[in-house]
PyMOL Python script that loads the backbone (N, CA, C, O; Angstrom):
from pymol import cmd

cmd.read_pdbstr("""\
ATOM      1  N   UNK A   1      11.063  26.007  23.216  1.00  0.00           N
ATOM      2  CA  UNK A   1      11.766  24.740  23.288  1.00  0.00           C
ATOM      3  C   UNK A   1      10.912  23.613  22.716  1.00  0.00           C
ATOM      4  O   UNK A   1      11.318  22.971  21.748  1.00  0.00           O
ATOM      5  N   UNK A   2       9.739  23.360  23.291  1.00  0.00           N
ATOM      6  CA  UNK A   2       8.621  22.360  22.463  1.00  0.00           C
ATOM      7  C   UNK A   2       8.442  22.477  21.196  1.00  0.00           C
ATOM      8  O   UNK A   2       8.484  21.566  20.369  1.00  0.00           O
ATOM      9  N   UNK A   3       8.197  23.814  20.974  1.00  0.00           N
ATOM     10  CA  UNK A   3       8.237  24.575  19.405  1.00  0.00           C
ATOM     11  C   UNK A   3       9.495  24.207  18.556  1.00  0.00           C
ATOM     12  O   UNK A   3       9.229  24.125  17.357  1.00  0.00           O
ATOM     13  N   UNK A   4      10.469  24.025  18.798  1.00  0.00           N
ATOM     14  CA  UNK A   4      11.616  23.469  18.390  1.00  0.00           C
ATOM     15  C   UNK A   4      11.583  21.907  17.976  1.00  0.00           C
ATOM     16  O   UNK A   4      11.794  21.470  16.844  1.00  0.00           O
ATOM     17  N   UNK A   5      11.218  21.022  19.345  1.00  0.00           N
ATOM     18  CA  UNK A   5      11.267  19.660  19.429  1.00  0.00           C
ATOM     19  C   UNK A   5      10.217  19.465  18.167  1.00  0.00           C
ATOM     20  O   UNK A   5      10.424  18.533  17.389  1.00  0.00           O
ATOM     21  N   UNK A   6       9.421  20.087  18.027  1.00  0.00           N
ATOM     22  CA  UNK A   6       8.095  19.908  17.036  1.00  0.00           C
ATOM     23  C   UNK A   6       8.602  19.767  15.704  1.00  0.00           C
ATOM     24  O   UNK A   6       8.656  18.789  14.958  1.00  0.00           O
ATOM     25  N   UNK A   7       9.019  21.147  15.548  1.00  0.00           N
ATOM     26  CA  UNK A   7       9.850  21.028  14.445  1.00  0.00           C
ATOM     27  C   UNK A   7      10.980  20.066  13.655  1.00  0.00           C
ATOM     28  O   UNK A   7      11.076  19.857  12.445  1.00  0.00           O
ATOM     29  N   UNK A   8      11.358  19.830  14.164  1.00  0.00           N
ATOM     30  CA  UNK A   8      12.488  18.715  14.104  1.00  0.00           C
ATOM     31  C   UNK A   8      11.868  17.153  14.414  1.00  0.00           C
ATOM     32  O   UNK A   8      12.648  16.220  14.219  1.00  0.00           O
ATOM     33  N   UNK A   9      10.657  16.880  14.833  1.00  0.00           N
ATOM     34  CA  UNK A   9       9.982  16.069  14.771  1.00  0.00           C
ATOM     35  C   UNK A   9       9.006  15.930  13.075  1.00  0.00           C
ATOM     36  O   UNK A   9       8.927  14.884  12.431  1.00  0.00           O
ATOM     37  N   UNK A  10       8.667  16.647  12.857  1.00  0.00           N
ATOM     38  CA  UNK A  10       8.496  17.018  11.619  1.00  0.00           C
ATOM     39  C   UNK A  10       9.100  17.135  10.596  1.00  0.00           C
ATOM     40  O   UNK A  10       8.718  16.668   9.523  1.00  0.00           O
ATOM     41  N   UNK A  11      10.086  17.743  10.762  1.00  0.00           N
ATOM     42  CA  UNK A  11      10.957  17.481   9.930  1.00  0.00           C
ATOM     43  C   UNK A  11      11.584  16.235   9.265  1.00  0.00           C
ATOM     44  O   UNK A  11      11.756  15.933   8.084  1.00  0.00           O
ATOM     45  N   UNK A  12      11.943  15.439  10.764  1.00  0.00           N
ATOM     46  CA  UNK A  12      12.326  14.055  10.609  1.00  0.00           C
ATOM     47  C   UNK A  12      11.292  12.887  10.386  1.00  0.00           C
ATOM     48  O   UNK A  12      11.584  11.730  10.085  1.00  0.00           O
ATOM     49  N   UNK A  13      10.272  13.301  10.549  1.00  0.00           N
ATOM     50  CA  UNK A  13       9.266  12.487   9.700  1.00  0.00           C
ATOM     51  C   UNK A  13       8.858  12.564   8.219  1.00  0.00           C
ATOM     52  O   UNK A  13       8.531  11.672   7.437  1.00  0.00           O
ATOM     53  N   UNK A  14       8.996  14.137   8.038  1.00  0.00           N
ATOM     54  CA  UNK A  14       8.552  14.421   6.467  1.00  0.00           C
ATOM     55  C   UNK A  14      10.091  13.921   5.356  1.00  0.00           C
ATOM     56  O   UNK A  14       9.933  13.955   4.135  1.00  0.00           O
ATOM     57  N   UNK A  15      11.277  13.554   5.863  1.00  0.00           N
ATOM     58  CA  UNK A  15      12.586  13.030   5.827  1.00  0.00           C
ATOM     59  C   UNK A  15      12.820  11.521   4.854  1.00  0.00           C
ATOM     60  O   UNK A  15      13.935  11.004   4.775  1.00  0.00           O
ATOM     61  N   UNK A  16      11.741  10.747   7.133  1.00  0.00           N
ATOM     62  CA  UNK A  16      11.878   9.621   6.368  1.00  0.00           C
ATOM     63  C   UNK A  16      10.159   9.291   5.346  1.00  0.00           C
ATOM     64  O   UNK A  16      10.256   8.288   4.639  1.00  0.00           O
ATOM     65  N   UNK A  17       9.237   9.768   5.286  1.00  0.00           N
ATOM     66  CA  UNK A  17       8.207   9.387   4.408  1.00  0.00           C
ATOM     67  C   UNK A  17       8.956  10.046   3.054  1.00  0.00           C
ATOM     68  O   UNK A  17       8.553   9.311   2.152  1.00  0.00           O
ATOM     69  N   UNK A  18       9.781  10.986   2.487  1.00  0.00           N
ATOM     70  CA  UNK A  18      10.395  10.729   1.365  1.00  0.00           C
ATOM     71  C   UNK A  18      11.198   9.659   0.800  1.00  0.00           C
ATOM     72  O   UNK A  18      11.124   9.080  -0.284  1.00  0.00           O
ATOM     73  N   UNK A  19      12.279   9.484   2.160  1.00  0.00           N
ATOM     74  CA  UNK A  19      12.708   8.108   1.618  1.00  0.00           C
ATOM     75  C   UNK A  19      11.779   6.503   1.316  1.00  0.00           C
ATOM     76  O   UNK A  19      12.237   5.477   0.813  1.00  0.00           O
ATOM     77  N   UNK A  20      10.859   6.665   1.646  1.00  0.00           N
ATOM     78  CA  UNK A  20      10.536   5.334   1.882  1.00  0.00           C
ATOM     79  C   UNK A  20       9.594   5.867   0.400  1.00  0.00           C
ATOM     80  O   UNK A  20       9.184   5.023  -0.397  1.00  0.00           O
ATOM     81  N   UNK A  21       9.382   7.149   0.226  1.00  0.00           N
ATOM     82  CA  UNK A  21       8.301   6.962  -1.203  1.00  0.00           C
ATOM     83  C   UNK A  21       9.444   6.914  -2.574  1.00  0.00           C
ATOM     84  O   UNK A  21       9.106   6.339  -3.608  1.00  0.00           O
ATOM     85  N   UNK A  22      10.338   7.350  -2.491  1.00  0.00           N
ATOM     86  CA  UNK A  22      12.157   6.936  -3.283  1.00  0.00           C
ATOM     87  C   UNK A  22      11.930   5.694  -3.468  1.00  0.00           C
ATOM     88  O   UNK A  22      11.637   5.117  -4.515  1.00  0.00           O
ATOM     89  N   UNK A  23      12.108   5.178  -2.154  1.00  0.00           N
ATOM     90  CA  UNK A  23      12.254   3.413  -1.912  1.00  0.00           C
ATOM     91  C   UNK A  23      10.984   2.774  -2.423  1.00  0.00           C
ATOM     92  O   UNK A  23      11.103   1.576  -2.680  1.00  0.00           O
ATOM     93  N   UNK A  24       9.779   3.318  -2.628  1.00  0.00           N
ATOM     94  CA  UNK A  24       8.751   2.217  -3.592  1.00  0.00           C
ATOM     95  C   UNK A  24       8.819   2.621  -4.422  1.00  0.00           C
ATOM     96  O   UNK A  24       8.864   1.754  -5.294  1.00  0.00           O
ATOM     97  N   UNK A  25       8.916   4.545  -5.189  1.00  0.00           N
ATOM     98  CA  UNK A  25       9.218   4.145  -6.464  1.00  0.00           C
ATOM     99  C   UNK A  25      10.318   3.320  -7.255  1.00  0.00           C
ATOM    100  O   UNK A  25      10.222   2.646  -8.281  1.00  0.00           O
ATOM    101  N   UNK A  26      11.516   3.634  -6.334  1.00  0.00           N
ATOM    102  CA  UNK A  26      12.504   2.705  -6.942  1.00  0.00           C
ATOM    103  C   UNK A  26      11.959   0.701  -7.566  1.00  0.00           C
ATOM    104  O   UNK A  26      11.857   0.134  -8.654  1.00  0.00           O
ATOM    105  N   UNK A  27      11.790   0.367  -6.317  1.00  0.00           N
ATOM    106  CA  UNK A  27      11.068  -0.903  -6.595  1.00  0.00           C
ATOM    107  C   UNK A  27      10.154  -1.336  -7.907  1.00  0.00           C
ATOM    108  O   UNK A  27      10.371  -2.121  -8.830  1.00  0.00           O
ATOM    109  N   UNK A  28       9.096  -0.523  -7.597  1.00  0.00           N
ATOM    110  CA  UNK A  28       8.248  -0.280  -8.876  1.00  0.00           C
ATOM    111  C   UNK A  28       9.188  -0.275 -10.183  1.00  0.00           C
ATOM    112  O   UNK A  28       9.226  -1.037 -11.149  1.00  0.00           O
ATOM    113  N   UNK A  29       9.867   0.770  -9.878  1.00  0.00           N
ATOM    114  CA  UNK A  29      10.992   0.715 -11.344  1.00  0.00           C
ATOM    115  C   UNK A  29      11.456  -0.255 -11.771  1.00  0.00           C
ATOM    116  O   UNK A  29      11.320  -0.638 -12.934  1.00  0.00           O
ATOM    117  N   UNK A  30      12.048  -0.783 -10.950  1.00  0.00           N
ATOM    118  CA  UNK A  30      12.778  -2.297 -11.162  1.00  0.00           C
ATOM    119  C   UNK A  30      11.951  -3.169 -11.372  1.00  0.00           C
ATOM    120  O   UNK A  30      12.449  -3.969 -12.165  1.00  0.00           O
ATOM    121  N   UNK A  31      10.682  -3.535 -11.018  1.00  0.00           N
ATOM    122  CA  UNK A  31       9.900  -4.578 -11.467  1.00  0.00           C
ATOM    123  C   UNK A  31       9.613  -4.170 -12.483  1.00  0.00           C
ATOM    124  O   UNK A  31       9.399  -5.149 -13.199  1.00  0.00           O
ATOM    125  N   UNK A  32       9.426  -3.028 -13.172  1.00  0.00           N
ATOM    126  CA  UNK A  32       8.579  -2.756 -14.391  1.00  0.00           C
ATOM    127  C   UNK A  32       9.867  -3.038 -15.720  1.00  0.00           C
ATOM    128  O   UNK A  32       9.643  -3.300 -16.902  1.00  0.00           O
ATOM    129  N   UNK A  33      11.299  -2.869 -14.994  1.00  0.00           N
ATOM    130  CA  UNK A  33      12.535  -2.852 -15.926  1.00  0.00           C
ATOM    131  C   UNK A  33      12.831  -4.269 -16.258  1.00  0.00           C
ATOM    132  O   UNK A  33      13.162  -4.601 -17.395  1.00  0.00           O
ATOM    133  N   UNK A  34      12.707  -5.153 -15.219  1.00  0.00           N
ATOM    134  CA  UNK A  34      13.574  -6.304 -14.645  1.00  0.00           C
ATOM    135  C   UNK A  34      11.899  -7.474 -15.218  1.00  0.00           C
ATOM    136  O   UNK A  34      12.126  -8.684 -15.228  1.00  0.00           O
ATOM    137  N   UNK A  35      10.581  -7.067 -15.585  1.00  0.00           N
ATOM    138  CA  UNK A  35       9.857  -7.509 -15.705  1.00  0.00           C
ATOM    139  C   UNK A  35       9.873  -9.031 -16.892  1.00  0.00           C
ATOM    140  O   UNK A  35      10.044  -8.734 -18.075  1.00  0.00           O
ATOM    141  N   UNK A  36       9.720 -10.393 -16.599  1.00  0.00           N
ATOM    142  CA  UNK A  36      10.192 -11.274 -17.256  1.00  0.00           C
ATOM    143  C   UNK A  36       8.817 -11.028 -18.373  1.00  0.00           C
ATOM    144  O   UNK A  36       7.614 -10.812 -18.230  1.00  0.00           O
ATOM    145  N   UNK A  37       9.664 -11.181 -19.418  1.00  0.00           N
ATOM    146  CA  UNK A  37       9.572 -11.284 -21.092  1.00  0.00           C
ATOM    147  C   UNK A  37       8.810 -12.029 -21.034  1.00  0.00           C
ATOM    148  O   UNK A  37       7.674 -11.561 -21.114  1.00  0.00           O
ATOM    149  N   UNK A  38       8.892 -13.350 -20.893  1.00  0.00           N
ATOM    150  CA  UNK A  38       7.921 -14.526 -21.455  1.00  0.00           C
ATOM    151  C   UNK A  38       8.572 -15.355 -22.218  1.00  0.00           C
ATOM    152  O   UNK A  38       8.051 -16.428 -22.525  1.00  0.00           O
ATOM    153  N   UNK A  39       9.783 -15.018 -22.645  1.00  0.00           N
ATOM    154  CA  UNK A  39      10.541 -15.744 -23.526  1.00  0.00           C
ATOM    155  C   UNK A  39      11.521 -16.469 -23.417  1.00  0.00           C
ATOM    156  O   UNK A  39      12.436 -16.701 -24.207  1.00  0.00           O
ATOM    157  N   UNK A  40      11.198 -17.037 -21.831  1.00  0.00           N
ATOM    158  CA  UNK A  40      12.444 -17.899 -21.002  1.00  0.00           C
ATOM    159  C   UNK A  40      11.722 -19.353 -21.543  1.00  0.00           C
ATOM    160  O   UNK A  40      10.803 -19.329 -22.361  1.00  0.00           O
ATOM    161  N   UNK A  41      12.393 -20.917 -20.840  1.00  0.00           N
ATOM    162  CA  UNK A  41      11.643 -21.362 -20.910  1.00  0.00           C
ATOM    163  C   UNK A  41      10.836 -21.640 -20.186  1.00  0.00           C
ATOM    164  O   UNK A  41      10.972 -21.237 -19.031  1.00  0.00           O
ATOM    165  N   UNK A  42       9.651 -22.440 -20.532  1.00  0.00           N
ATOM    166  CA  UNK A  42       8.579 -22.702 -19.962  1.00  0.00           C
ATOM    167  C   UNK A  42       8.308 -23.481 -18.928  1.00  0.00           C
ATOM    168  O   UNK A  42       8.193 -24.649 -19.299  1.00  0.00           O
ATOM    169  N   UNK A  43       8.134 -23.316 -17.608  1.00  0.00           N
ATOM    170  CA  UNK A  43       8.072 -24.600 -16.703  1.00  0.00           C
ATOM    171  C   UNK A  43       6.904 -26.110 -17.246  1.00  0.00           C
ATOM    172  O   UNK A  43       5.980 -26.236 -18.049  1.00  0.00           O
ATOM    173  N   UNK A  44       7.581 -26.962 -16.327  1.00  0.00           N
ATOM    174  CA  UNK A  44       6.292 -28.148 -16.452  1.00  0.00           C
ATOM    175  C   UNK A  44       5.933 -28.308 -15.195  1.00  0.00           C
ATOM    176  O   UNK A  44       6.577 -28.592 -14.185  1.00  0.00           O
ATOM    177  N   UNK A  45       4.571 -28.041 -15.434  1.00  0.00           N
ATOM    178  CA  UNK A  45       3.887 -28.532 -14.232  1.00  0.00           C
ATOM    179  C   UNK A  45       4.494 -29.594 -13.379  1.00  0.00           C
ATOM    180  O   UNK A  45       5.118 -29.703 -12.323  1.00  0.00           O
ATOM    181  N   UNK A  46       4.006 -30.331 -14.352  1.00  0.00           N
ATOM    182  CA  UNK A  46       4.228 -32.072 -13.737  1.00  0.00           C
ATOM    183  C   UNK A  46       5.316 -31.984 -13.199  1.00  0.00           C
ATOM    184  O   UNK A  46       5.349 -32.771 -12.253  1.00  0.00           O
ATOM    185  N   UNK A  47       6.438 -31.311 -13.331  1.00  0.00           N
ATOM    186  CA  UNK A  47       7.723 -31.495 -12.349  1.00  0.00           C
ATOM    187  C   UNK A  47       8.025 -31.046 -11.268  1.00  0.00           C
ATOM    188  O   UNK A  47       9.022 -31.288 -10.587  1.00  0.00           O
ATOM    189  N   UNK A  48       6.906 -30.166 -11.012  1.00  0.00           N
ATOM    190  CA  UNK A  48       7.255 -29.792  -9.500  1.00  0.00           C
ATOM    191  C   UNK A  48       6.582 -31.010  -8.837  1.00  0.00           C
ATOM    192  O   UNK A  48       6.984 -31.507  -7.785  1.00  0.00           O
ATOM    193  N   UNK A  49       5.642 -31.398  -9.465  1.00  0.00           N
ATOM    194  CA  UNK A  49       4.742 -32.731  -8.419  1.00  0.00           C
ATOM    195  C   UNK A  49       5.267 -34.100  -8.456  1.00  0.00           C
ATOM    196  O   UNK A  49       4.756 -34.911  -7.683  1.00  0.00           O
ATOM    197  N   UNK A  50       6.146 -34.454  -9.184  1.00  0.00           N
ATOM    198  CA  UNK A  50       7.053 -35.075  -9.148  1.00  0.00           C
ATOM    199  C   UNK A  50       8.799 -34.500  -8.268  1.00  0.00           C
ATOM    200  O   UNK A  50       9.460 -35.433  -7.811  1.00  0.00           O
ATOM    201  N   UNK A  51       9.142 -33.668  -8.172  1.00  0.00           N
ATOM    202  CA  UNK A  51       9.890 -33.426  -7.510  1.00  0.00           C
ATOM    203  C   UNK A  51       9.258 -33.657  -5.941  1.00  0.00           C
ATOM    204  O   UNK A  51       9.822 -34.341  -5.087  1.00  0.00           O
ATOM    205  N   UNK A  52       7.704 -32.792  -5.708  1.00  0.00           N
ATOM    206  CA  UNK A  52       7.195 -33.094  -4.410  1.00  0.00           C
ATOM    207  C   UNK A  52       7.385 -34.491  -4.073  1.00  0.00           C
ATOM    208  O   UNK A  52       7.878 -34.628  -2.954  1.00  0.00           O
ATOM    209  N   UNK A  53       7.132 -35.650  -4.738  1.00  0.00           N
ATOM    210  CA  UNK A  53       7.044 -37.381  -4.495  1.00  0.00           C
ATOM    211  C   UNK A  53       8.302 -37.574  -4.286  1.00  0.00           C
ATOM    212  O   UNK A  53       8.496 -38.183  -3.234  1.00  0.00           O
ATOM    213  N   UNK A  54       9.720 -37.165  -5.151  1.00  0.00           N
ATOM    214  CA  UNK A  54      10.636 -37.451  -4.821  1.00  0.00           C
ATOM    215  C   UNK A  54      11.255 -36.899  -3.221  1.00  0.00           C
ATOM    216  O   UNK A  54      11.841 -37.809  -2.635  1.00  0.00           O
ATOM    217  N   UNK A  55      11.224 -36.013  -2.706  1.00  0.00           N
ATOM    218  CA  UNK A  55      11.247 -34.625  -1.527  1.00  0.00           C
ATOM    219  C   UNK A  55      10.877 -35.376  -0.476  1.00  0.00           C
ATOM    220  O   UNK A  55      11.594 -35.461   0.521  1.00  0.00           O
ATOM    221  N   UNK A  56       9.533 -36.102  -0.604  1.00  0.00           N
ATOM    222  CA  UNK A  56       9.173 -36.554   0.693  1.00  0.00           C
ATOM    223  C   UNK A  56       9.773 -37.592   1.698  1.00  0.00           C
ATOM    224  O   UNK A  56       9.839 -37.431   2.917  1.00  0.00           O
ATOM    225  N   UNK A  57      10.395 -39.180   0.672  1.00  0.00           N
ATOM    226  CA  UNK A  57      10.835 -40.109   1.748  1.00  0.00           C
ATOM    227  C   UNK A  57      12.158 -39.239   1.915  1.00  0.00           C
ATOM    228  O   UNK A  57      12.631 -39.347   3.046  1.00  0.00           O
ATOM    229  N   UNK A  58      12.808 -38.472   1.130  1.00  0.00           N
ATOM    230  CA  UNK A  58      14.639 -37.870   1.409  1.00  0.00           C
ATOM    231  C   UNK A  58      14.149 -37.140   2.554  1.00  0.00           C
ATOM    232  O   UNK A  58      15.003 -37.169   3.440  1.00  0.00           O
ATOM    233  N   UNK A  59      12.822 -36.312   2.993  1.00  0.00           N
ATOM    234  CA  UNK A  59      12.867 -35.802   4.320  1.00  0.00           C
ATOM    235  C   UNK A  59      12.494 -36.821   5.467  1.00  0.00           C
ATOM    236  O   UNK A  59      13.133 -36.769   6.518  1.00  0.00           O
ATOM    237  N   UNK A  60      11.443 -37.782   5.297  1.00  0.00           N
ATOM    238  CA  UNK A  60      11.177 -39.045   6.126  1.00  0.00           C
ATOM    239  C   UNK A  60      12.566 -39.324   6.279  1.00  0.00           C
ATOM    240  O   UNK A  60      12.979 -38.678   7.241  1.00  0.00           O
ATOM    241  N   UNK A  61      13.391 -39.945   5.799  1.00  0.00           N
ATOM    242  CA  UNK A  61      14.888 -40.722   6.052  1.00  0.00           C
ATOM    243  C   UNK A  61      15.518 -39.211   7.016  1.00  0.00           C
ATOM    244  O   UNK A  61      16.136 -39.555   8.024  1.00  0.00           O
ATOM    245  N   UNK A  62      15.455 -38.180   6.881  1.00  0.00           N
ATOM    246  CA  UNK A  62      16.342 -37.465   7.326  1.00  0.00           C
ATOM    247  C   UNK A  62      15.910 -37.133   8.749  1.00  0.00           C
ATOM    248  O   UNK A  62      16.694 -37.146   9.698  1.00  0.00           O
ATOM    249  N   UNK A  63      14.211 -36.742   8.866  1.00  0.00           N
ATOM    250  CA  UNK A  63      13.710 -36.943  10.270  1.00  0.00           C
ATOM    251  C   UNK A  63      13.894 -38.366  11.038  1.00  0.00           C
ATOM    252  O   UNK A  63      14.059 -38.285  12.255  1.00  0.00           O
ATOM    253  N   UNK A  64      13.882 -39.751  10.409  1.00  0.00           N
ATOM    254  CA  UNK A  64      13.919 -40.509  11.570  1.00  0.00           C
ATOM    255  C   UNK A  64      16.233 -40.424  11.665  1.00  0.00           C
ATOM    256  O   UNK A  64      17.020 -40.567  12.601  1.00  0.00           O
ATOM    257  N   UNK A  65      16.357 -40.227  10.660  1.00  0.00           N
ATOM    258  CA  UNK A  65      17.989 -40.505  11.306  1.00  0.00           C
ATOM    259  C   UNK A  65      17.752 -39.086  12.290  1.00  0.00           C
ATOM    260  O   UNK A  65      18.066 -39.410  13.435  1.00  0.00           O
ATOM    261  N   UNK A  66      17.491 -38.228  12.268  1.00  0.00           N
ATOM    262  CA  UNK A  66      17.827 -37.161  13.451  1.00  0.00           C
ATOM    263  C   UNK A  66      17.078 -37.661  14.829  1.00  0.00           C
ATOM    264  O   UNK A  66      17.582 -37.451  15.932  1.00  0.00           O
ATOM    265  N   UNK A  67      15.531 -38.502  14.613  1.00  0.00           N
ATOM    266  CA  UNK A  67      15.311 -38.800  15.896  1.00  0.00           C
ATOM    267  C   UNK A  67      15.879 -40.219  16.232  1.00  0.00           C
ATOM    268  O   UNK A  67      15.386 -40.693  17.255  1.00  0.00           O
ATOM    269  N   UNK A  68      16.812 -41.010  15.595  1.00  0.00           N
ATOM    270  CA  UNK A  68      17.677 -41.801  16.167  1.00  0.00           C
ATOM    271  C   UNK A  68      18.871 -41.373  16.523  1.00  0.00           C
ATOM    272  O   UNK A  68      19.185 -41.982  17.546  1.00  0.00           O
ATOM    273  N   UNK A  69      19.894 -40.463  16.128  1.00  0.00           N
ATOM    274  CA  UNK A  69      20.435 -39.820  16.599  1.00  0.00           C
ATOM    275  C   UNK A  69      20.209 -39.096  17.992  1.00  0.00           C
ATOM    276  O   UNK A  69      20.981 -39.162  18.949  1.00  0.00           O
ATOM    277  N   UNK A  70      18.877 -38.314  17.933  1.00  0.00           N
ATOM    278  CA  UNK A  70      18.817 -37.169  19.263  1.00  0.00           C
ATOM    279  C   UNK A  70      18.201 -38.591  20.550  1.00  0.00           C
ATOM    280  O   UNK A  70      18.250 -38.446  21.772  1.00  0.00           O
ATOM    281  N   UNK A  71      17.605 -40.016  19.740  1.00  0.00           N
ATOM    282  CA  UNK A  71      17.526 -40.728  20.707  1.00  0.00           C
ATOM    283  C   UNK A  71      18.879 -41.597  21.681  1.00  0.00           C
ATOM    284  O   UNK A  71      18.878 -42.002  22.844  1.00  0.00           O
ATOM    285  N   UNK A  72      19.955 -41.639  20.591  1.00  0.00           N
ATOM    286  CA  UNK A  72      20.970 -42.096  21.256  1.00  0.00           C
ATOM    287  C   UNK A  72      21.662 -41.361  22.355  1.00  0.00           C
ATOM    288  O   UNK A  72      22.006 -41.701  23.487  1.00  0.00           O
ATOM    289  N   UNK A  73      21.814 -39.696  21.342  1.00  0.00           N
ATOM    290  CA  UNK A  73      22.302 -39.087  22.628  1.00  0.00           C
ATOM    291  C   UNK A  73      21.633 -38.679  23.711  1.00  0.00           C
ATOM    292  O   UNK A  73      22.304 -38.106  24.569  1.00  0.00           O
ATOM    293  N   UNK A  74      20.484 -38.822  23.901  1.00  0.00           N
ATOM    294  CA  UNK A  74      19.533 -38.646  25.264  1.00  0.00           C
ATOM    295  C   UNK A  74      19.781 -40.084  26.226  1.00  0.00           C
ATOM    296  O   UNK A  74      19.539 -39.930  27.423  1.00  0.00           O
ATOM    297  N   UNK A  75      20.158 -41.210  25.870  1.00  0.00           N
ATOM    298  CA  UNK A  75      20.498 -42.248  26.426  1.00  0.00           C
ATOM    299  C   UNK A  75      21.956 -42.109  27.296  1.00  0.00           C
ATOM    300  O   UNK A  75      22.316 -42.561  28.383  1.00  0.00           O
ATOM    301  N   UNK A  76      22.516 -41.380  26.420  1.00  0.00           N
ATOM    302  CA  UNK A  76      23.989 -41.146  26.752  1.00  0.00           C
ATOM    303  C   UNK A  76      24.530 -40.566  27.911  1.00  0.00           C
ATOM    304  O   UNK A  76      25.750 -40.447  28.030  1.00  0.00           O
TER     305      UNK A  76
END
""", "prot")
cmd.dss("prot")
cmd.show_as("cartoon", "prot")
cmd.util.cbc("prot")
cmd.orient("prot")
């Protein structure tokens, strides 16, 4: 009976370590298929750090309206 459970413990392990080695080669595949060219265009720096400057007061304005909001309704 143990001899059994063993088996089938084994089994179902040697099961799922195939799938999961399927499942990284697959991955691998796809990054190596799906791998960007180089021939998109080119980001600019400078615009993400400018997007950061723009990002910041639109979240300032959005945190104090939520803590005037969550302050009204705590009054309430």
């Amino acid at each position: 009976m143990i001899l059994e459970g063993a088996k089938l413990m084994v089994i179902g392990m040697a099961i799922v370590y195939v799938f999961l080695l399927v499942l990284m080669l697959s991955v691998m595949l796809s990054a190596k298929l799906f791998k960007d060219s180089g021939t998109g265009v080119p980001l600019d720096a400078g615009a993400s750090k400018k997007s950061r400057r723009n990002v910041l007061p639109v979240i300032a304005t959005a945190v104090a309206a939520y803590r005037a909001k969550r302050a009204s309704d705590d009054r309430s």
